[in-house]
C-alpha positions as CSV (number, residue, x, y, z in Angstrom):
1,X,0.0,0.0,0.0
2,X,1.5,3.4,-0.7
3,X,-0.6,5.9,0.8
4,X,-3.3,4.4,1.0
5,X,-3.7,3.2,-2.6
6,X,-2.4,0.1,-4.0
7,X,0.5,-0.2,-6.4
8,X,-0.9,3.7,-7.8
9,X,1.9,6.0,-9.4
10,X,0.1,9.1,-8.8
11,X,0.1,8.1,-5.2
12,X,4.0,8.3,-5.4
13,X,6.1,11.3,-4.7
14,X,8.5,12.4,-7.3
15,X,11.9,10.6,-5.8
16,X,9.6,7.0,-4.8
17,X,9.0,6.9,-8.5
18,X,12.3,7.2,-9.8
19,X,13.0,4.7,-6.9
20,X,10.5,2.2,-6.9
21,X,9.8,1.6,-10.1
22,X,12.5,-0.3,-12.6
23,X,13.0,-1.0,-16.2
24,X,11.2,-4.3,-15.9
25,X,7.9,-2.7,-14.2
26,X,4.5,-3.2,-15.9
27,X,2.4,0.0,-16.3
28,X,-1.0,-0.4,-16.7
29,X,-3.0,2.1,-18.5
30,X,-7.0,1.8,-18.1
31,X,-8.4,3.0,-21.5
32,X,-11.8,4.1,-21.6
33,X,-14.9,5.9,-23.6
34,X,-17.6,8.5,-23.0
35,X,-20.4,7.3,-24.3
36,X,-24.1,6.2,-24.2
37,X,-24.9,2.4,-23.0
38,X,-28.5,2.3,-23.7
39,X,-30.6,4.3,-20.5
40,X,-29.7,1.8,-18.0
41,X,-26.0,2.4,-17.9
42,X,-24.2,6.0,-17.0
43,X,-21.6,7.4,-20.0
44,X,-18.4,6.3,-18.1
45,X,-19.0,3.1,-17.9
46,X,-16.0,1.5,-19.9
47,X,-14.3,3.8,-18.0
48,X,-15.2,2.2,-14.9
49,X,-14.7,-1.0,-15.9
50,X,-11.1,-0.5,-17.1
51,X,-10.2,1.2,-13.9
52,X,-11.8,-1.7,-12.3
53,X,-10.3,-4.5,-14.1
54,X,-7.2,-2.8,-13.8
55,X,-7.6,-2.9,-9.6
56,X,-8.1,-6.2,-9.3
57,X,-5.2,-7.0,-11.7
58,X,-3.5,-5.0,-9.2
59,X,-4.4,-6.1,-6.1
60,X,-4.1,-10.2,-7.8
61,X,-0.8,-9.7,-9.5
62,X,1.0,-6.3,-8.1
63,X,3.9,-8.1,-6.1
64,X,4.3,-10.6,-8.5
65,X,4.9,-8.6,-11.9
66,X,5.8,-5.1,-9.9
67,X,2.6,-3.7,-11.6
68,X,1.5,0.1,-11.3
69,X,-1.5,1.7,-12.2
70,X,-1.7,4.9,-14.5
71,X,-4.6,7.5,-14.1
72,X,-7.4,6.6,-16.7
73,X,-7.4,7.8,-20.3
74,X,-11.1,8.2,-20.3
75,X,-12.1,9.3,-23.8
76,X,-11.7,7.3,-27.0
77,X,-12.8,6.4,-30.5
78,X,-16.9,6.3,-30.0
79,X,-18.1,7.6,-33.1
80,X,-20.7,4.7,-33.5
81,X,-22.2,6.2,-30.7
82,X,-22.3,10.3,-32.0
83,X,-26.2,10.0,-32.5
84,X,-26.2,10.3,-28.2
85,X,-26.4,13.2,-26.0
86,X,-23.3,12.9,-24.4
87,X,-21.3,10.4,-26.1
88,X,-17.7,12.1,-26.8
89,X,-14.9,11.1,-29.5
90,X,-11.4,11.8,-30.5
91,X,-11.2,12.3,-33.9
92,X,-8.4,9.2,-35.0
93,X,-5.9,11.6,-36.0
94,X,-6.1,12.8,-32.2
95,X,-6.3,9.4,-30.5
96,X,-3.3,8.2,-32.0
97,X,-1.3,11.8,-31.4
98,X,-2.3,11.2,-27.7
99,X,-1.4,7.9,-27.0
100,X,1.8,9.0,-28.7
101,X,2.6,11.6,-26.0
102,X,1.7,9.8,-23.5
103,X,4.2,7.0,-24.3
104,X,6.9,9.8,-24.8
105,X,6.0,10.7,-21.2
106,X,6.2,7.4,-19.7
107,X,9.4,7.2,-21.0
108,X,10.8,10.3,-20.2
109,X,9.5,10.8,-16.9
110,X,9.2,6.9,-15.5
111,X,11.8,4.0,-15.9
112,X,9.5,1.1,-16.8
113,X,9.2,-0.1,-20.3
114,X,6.4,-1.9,-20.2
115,X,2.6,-0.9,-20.6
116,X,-0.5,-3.0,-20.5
117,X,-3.3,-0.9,-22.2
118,X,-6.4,-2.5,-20.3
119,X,-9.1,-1.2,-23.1
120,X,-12.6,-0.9,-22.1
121,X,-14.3,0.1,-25.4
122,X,-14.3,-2.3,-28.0
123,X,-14.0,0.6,-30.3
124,X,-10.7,1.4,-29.4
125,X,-9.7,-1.9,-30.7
126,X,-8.6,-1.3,-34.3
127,X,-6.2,1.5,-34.1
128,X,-4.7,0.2,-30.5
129,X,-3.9,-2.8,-33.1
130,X,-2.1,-0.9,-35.2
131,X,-0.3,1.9,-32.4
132,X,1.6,-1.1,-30.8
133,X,3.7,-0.9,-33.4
134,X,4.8,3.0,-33.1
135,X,5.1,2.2,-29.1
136,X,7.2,-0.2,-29.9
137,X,9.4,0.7,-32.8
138,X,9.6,4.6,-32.1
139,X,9.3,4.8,-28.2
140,X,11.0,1.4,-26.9
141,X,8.0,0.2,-25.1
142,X,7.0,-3.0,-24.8
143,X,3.4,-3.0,-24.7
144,X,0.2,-4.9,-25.6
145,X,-3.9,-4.3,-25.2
146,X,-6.0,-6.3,-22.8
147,X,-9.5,-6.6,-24.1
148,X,-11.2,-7.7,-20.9
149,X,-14.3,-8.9,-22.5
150,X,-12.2,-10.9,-25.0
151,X,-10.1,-12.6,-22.5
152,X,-12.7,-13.7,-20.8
153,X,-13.0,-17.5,-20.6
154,X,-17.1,-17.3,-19.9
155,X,-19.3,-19.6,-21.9
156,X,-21.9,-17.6,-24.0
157,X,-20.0,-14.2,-23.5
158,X,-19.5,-11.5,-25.2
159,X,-22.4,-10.1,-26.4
160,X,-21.9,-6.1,-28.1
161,X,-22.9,-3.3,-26.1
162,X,-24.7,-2.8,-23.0
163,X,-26.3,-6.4,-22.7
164,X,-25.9,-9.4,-20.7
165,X,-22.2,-9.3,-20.1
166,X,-21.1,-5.6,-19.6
167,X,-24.4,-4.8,-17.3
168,X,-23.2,-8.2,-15.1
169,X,-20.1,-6.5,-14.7
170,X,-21.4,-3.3,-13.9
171,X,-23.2,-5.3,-11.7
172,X,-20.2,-6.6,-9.8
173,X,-18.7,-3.9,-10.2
174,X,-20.2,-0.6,-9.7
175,X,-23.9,-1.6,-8.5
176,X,-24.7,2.0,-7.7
177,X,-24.2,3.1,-11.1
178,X,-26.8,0.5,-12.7
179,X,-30.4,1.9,-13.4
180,X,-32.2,-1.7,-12.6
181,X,-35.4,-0.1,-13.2
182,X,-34.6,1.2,-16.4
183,X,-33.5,-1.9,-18.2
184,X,-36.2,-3.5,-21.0
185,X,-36.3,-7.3,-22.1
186,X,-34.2,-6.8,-25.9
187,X,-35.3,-10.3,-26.8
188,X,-36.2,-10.3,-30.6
189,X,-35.3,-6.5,-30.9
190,X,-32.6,-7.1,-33.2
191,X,-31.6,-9.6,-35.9
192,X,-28.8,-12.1,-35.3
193,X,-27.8,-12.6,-38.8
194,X,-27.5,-8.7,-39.5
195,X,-25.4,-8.5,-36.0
196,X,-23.2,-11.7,-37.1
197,X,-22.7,-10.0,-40.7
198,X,-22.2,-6.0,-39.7
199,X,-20.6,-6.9,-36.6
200,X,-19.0,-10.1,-36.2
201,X,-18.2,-11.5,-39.1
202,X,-14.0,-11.5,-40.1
203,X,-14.8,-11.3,-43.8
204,X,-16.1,-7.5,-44.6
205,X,-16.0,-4.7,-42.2
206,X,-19.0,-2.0,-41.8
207,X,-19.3,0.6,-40.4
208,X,-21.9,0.0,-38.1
209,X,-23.5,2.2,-35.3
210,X,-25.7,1.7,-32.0
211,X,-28.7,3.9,-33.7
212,X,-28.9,1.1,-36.4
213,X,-32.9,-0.6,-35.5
214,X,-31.6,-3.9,-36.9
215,X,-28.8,-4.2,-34.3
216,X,-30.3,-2.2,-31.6
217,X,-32.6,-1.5,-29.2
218,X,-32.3,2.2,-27.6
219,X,-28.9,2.2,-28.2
220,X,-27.8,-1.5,-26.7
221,X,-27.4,-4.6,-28.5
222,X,-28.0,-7.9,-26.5
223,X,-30.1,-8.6,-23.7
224,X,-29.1,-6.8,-20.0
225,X,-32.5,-8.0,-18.5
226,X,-30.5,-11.6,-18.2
227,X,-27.4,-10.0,-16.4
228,X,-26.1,-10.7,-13.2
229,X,-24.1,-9.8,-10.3
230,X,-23.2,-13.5,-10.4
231,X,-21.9,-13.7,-13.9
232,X,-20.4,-10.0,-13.5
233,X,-17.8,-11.7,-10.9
234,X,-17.4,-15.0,-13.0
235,X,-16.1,-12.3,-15.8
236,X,-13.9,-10.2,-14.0
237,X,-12.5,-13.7,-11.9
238,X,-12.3,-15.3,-15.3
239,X,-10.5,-12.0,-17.0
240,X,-7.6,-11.1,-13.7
241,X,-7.1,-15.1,-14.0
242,X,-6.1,-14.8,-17.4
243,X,-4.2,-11.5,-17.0
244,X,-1.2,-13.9,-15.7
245,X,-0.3,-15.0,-18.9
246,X,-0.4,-11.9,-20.6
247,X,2.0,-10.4,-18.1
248,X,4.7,-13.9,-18.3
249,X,4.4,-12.9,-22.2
250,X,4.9,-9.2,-21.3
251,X,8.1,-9.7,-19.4
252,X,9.4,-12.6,-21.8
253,X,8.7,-9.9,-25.0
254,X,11.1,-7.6,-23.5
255,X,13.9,-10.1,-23.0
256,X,13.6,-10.7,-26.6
257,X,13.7,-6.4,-26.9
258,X,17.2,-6.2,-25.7
């Protein structure tokens, strides 16, 4: 514990960080969006997840790996979502510069070179893919994206946006922040074949968006009356277990980086 919060680097003074932290630390940087979630769910909430995934990596795995956390980047790419009051989006062009200056500041100002993007908007996902590579190749960092939802080793999990999964999460989670009352049965609202082809399938991608009546229902797609506070803790259980293996790989990447 370091003032109170675990494993946190803005809980650090100035000289601990220099001290603390080494070349072989693991950063973890929770990676969020503003944006609607159907009117059961508040704007922030893949911001609170990543923040709370990234805790409870913490708290598992903090000795072991020497993990820290980073403050939250809490906006992201969410343009499916622009039809909302108060969804917000970095334009690409700005996402990437961003995540650019941050890693220059990581690596200016801490001595860790790894990073652990723990990304709580599926959105985020294409472009993250690609920005490895500059982390890598133009900053020295080691790093990789954690796509909790992905990771997770749940049968019948994921579904897209504000359904089962994510509002069970919540649910474990950040209870408080759920509107119960608010959530509507989305059975038969939207057509599995149309999600499967716009959505899922590897083959052609579209450019498809949350106000879309064949994938959605009031801005979600899947079904959060069937979520949980029982599955929402199988999911993040199932996700920090797997977290493990990403860091081993992590740490054995950079051996191969020197």
């Amino acid at each position: 514990m370091i003032g109170g919060t675990l494993r946190s680097i803005v809980a650090l003074t100035s000289p601990e960080a220099a001290r603390r932290l080494s070349a072989t630390s693991i950063l973890l940087l929770p990676l969020g969006a503003i944006e609607q979630h159907g009117p059961h769910l508040p704007l922030n909430t893949d911001v609170l997840i990543a923040e709370a995934f990234t805790r409870h990596m913490v708290e598992r795995w903090g000795e072991e790996f020497d993990l820290w956390q980073l403050p939250a980047v809490p906006v992201g790419l969410s343009r499916e979502h622009d039809w909302a009051p108060g969804t917000l989006s970095l334009s690409i062009q700005s996402f990437v510069l961003l995540l650019r200056d941050l890693a220059g500041a990581i690596v200016h100002a801490l001595p860790a070179r790894n990073l652990a993007i723990i990304n709580g908007h599926g959105g985020n996902r294409g472009i993250l893919e690609t920005v490895l590579h500059e982390l890598q190749g133009d900053f020295a960092l080691n790093a990789c994206v954690i796509h909790p939802f992905d990771l997770a080793k749940v049968e019948g999990q994921p579904d897209v946006h504000g359904g089962k999964s994510e509002t069970s999460v919540m649910l474990a989670l950040a209870p408080e922040h759920v509107r119960s009352d608010l959530i509507s049965r989305q059975v038969g609202k939207a057509d599995a074949d149309t999600i499967q082809a716009l959505i899922f399938d590897r083959g052609t991608t579209w450019p498809w968006r949350t106000d879309d009546p064949r994938l959605a229902n009031e801005g979600v797609i899947g079904d959060a009356a069937f979520a949980t506070p029982e599955l929402g803790h199988v999911i993040v259980e199932s996700v920090v277990t797997q977290s493990h293996a990403v860091f081993m790989r992590l740490l054995e990447s950079q051996k191969r980086m020197r």
